[in-house]
C-alpha positions in Angstrom: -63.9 248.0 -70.0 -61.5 244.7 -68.9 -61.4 243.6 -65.6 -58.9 240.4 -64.9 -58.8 238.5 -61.8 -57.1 235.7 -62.8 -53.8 237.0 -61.6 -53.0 240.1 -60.5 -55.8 242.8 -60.8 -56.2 244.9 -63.9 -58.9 247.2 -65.0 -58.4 248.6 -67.8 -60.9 250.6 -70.7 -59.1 251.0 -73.8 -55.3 252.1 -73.3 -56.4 254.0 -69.8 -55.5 252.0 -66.9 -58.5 251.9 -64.3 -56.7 249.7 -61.4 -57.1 251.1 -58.0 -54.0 251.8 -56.3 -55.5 251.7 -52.7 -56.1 249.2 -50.7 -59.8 248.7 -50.1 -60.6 249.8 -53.1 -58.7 247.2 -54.8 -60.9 245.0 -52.4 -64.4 246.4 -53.4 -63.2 245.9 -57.2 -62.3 243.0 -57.2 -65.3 241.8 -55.1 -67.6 243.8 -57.7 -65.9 241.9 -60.2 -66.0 238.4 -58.7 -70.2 239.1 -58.5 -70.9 241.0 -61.9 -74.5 241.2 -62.8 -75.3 240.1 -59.1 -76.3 242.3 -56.4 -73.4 242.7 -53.9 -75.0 243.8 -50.7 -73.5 246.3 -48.3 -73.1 243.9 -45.6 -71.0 241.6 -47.6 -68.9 244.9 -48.8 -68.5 245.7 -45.4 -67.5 242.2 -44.2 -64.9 242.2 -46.7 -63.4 245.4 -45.9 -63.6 245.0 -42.1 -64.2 241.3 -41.0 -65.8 241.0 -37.6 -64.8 244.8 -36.6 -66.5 247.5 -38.9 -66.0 251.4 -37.8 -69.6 252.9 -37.2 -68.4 254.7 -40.5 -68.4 251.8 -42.6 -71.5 252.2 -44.6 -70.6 256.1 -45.5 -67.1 254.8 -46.4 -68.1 252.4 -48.9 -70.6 254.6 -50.3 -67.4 257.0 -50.9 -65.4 254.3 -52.4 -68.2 253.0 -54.8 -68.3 257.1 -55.6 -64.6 257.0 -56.3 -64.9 253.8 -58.3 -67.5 256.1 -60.9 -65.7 258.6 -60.9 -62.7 256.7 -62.4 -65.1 254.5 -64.6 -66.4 258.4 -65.7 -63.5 259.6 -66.8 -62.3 256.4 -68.9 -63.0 256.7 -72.9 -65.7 254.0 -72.8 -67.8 256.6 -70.4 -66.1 259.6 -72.4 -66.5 261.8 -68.8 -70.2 261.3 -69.0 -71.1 260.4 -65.2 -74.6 258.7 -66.2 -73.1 256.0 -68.1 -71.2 255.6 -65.1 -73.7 254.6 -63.1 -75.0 252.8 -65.7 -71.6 250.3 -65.6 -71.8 250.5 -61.2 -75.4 250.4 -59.9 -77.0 251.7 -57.0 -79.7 248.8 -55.8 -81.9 249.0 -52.5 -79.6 246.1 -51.0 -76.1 247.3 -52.4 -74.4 247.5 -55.5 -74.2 246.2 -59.0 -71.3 245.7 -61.5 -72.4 245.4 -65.0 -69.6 243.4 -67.5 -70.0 241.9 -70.7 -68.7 238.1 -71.4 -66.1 239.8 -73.0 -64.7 241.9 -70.4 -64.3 240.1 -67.4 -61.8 237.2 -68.0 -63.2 234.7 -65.4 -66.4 234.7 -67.5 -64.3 233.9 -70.6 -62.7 231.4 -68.5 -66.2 229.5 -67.6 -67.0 229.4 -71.4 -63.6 228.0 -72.6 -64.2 225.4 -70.1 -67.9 224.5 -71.4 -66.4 224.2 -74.7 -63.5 221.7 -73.8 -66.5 219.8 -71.8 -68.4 219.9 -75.0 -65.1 218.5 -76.5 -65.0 215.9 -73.7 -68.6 214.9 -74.0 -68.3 213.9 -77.4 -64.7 212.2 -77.3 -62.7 214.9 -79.2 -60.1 214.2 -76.7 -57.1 216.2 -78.7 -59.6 219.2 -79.0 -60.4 218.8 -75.1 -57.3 218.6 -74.2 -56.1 222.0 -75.9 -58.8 224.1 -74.9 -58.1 222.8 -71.1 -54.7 224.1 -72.0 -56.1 227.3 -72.9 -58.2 227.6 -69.9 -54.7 227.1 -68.0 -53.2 229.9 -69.6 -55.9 232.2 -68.9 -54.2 232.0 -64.9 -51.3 234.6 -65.4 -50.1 234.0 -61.6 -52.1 233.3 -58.3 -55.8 234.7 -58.4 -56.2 237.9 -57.4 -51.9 238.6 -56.5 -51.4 241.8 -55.0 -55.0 242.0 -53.2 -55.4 242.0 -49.9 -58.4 239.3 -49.4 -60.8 239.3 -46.6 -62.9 236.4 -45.5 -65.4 236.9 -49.1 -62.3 237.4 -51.6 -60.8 234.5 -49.5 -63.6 232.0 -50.5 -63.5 233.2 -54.2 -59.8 232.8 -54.3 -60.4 229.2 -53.0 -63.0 228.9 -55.4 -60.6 229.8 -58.2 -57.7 227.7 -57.5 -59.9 224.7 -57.1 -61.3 225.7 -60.9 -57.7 225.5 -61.9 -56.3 222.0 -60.3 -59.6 220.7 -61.8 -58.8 222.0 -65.2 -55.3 220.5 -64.6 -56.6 217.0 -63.9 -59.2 217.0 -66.9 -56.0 218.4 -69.4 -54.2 215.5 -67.8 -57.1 212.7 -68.4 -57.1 213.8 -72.5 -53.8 213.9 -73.1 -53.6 210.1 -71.5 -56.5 209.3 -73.8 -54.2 210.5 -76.4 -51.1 208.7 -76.0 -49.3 211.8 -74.7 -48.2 210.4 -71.5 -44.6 212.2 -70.9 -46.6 215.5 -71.8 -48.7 214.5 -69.2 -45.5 213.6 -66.7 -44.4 217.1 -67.2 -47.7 218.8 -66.7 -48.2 216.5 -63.0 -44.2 216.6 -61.5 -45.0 220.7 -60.1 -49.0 219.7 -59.3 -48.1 216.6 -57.4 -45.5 218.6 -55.7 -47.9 221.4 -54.6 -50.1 218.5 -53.6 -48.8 216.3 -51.8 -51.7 214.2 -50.6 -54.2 214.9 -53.7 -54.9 211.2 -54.7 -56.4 212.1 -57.9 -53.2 213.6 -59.3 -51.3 210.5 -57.9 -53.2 208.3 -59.7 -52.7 210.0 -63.0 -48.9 210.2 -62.4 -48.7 206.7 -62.2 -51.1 205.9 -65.2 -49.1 208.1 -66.8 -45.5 207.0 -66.1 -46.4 203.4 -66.4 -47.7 203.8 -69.6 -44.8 205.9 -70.9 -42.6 202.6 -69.8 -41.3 204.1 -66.6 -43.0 201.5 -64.7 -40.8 201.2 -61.6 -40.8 205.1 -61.4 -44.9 204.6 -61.3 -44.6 202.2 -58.2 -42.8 204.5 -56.8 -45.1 207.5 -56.8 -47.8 204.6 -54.8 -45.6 203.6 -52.2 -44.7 207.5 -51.6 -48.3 208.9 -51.7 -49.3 205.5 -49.7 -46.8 206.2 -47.0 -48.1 210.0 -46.3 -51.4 209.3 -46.7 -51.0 206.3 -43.2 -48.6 208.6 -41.9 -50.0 212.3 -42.4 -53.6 211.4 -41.7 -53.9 207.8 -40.8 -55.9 206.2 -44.0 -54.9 203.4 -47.1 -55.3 204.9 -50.4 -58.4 205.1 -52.2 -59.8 202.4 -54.9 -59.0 204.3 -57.5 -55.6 204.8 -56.5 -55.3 201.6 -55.7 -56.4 200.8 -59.1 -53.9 202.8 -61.0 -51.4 201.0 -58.9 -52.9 197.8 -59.9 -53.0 198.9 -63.6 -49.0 199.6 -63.1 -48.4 196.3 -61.8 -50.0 194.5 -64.4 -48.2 196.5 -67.1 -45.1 195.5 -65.5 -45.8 191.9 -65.5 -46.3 191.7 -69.4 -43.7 193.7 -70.0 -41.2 191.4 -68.1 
């Protein structure tokens, strides 16, 4: 069994495809999925599926899609048609259901432990190392989380959850490769972010650490006036001290280069 999330949704065992092709269905996967080895009660199934206005049916519906769910897992060659192992993968608890994966098979879980070993990297000032197993944790997102599900309020908030994940492994791929000297990499890897985020000091700052130090100083000045004119006139506040700081950093590069 494989389960991805990080992109559109796949479930796959072997070569036999497993993906739901209905709607709610690809919901309750994916939600499953999002909460392996946990206990996903019934009310949160249900709040997914149906918000704030569940059909009295609801609870016998999702017991009939968490049936059709086995029945597919069944009939894939890891559970060789065998219904038991089945519910061995997708199981019944008092409060609601269980998905059991592996590390290996859901990619969000190899995605936490790619990031604990570039942390590991970070922690011990193996910058280069950090910086390409950030890069690896960026390649793991083949699109936008979870493209091509519809997302109630509970996928909503995972979704969320994900795409913070990533602009955080964007900014720490960003902070190595400045430790490293590889500031236009880092110019390249910022112009789409900063553009997607218009307001996100943090990648503002690095922009401008990172064009200053690649001698595009003026261009670096630039990017603080811009972000510093928003900011007053979008929601009415001065940069931050660190961005402040990065500004200051530019200016002072400028003046001994002059």
């Amino acid at each position: 069994m494989r389960i991805c999330v990080l992109g559109d949704l796949q479930v796959e065992d072997g070569d036999c495809t497993l993906t739901p092709f209905a709607t709610k269905l690809r919901q309750l996967m994916a939600l499953l999925a999002l909460d392996a080895n946990h206990v996903v009660s019934k009310e949160t199934l249900i709040e997914e599926l149906w918000d704030v206005a569940p059909p009295q049916s609801a609870p016998a519906t999702v017991q009939t899609y968490i049936f059709q769910l086995r029945t597919a897992f069944a009939h894939a060659p890891g559970c060789g048609g065998d219904r038991r192992e089945a519910h061995k993968r997708l199981i019944t608890k008092p409060l609601g259901y269980e998905l059991r994966l592996a590390e290996n098979e859901f990619d969000v879980f190899e995605l936490k432990n790619e990031i604990s070993r570039a942390s590991a990297a970070a922690a011990t000032e193996r910058h280069a190392e950090a910086a390409q197993r950030y890069d690896a944790c960026v390649s793991m997102f083949r699109g936008p989380a979870l493209s091509g599900v519809q997302k109630g309020p509970v996928l909503q908030a995972h979704v969320r959850h994900l795409d913070e994940l990533l602009l955080l492994i964007h900014e720490e791929r960003v902070r190595h490769l400045l430790l490293i000297g590889r500031f236009s990499e880092a110019v390249s890897d910022l112009s789409p972010l900063i553009v997607r985020h218009p307001l996100h000091e943090g990648l503002h700052a690095q922009m401008i650490r990172a064009l200053s130090r690649s001698g595009r100083r003026s261009e670096s000045l630039k990017v603080y006036q811009d972000i510093r004119r928003r900011l007053i006139d979008e929601i009415g506040i001065e940069p931050s001290a660190a961005l402040q700081a990065a500004q200051s950093e530019a200016l002072y590069f400028e003046s001994h280069a002059s």
